[in-house]
C-alpha positions, -999 to +999 in steps of 0.1 A: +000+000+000+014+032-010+020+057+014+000+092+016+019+121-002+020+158+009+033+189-007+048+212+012+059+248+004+076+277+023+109+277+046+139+254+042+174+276+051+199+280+074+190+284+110+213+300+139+204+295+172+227+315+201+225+305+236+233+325+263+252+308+290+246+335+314+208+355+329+196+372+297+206+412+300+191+438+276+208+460+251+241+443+270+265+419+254+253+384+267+280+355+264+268+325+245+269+296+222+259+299+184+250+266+162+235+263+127+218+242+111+189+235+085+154+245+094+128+261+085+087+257+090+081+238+062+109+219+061+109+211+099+071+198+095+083+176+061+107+163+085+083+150+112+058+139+083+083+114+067+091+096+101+057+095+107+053+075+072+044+101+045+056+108+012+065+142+012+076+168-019+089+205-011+091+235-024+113+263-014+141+287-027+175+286-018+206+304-032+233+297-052+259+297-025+275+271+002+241+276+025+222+268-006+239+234-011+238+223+025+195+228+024+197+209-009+218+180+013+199+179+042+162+177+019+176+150+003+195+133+033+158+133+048+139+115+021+122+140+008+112+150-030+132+185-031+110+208-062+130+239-047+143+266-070+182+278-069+188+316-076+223+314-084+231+354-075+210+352-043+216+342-007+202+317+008+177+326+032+184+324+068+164+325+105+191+336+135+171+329+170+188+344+205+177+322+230+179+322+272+201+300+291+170+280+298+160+278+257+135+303+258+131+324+229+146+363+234+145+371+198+145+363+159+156+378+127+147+362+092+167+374+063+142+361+040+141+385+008+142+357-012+112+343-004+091+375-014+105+382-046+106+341-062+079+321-045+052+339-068+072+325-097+080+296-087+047+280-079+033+280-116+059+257-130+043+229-146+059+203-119+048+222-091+010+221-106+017+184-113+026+177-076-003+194-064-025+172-084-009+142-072-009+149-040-032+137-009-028+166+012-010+200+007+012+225+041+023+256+032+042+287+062+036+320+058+074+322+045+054+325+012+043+364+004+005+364+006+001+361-034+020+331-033+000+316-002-030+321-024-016+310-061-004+276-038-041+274-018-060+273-055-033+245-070-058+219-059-088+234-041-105+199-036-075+188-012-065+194+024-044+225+032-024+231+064-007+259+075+013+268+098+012+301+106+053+310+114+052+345+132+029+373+143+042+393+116+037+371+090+004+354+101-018+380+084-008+367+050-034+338+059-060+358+063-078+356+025-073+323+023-091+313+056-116+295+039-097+277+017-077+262+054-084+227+064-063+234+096-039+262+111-012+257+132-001+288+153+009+301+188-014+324+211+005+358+201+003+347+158-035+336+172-045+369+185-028+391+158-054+369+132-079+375+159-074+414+161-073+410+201-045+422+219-015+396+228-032+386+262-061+377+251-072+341+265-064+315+234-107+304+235-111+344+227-090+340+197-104+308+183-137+318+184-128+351+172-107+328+140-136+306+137-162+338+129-135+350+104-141+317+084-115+291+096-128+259+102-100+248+125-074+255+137-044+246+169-031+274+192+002+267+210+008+281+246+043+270+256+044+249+286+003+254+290-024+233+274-032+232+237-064+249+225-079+236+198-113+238+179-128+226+149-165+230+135-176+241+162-161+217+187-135+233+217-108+212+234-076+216+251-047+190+257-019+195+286+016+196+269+035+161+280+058+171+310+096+178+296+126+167+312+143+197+303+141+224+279+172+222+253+156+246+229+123+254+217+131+263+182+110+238+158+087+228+181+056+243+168+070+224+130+072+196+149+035+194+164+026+206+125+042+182+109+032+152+131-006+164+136-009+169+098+005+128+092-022+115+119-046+131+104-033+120+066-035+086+082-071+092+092-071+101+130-090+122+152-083+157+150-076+153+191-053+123+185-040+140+157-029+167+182-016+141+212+011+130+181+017+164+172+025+174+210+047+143+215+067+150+181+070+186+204+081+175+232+109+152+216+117+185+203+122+207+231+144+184+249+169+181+216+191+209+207+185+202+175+152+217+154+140+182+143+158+154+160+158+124+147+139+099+168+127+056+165+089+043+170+099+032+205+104+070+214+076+082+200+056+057+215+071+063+247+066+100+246+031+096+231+017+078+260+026+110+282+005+132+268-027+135+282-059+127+267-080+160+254-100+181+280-135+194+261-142+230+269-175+231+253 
């Protein structure tokens, strides 16, 4: 039996992630640790999606420089179809994340030009279209410009689309294609700017303020709280599984995307859908790397501590 296929489109590109080693002091030079490696939303969910046992084609742009050939490594490396484009006289796109001493996030800059200016483009090659057609199920970040999030939206209008929504300044980009989305992956602060409320909002606020804007579902992230979710109608929360220690949160949300979006591929529960997604998260908080490779035995093991779904309505 052939496994189901997804298209995904938006981020793959270099990721720098510096850790302080000492208590986090504003506009102060903070001693720390940097690594880098390959991320990206997209690409961290594609990730997650093939160990969880789907085929899985990207698309995404990438320069014609060193960075660019070690995304086109790792896509490969990772068993996935790679459709991505290579500007030879651009650079690669890059994400640089300034974390605590305790992995929390201080702040992130995304040199991402190239995004804006080729995804457009890019999405109406004939192989792209073709991919669409022959897919099961189609992810796309808001990496894209909103033009390209809708041009990638109408490929195949009669298929699931996920999204994850990246940041709270580039959620937004969602916004005309809410209808179009099957399910939307986001934390409370991306949640509320969708919502119009203000960042403190409580996360049942901002769903039923996304559901009245047209999206049918959708899963809001709180950190270390529960996970709010809703869908037609329905409200629910689920704990996050406890963590034995927090190694960085970068790629945790792609995680919990990319895991959620192959349960439910496979035919699961929205709710159990989410329980895989949250222990695909938790694996990746406790790695220092953005999508860690894990075995069945792991996952199983760190399925069976998250909790089962609370309903709030």
């Amino acid at each position: 039996m052939s496994r189901p296929r997804l298209l995904a489109a938006g981020g793959a590109h270099i990721d720098r992630r510096g850790r302080l080693t000492v208590e986090y002091v504003a506009e102060a030079s903070n001693p720390g640790q940097m690594r880098e490696d390959v991320g990206g939303g997209a690409f961290n969910a594609a990730r997650w999606a093939v160990r969880r046992d789907i085929a899985v084609s990207l698309v995404s742009l990438r320069g014609g420089d060193a960075s660019g050939e070690r995304v086109a490594l790792a896509i490969e490396e990772a068993g996935i179809e790679d459709l991505s484009a290579t500007y030879l006289d651009r650079a690669t796109p890059s994400y640089t994340a300034i974390l605590t001493r305790e992995g929390e996030l201080v702040t992130g800059l995304a040199d991402m030009e190239l995004y804006e200016i080729g995804f457009p483009k890019q999405l109406r090659r004939r192989k792209v279209r073709e991919a669409a057609r022959e897919a099961d199920a189609l992810l796309a970040d808001t990496n894209m410009p909103e033009e390209a999030l809708a041009l990638f939206a109408g490929l195949a209008p009669e298929k699931p689309l996920f999204a994850i929504a990246v940041s709270p300044a580039k959620a937004p980009r969602l916004l005309p294609s809410f209808g179009r989305i099957s399910c939307l992956y986001m934390n409370r602060r991306e949640a509320c700017r969708l919502a119009g409320l203000s960042p403190d909002a409580e996360p049942r606020a901002a769903a039923e303020a996304l559901a009245s804007l047209g999206l049918s579902a959708g899963i809001i992230t709180r950190g270390g709280k529960p996970t709010v979710c809703f869908d037609q109608g329905m409200l629910f929360e689920i704990a996050p599984p406890p963590v034995s220690r927090i190694a960085d949160v970068t790629g945790a949300g792609d995680a919990l995307a990319g895991a959620t979006v192959a349960a439910l591929m496979r035919g699961l529960s929205l709710a159990e859908a989410v329980r895989e997604g949250l222990a695909a998260a938790m694996l990746t908080v406790e790695s220092e790397e953005a999508s860690p490779e894990t075995d069945e035995a792991a996952f199983r093991a760190a399925l069976a501590q998250v909790p089962q779904p609370r309903m709030l309505t």
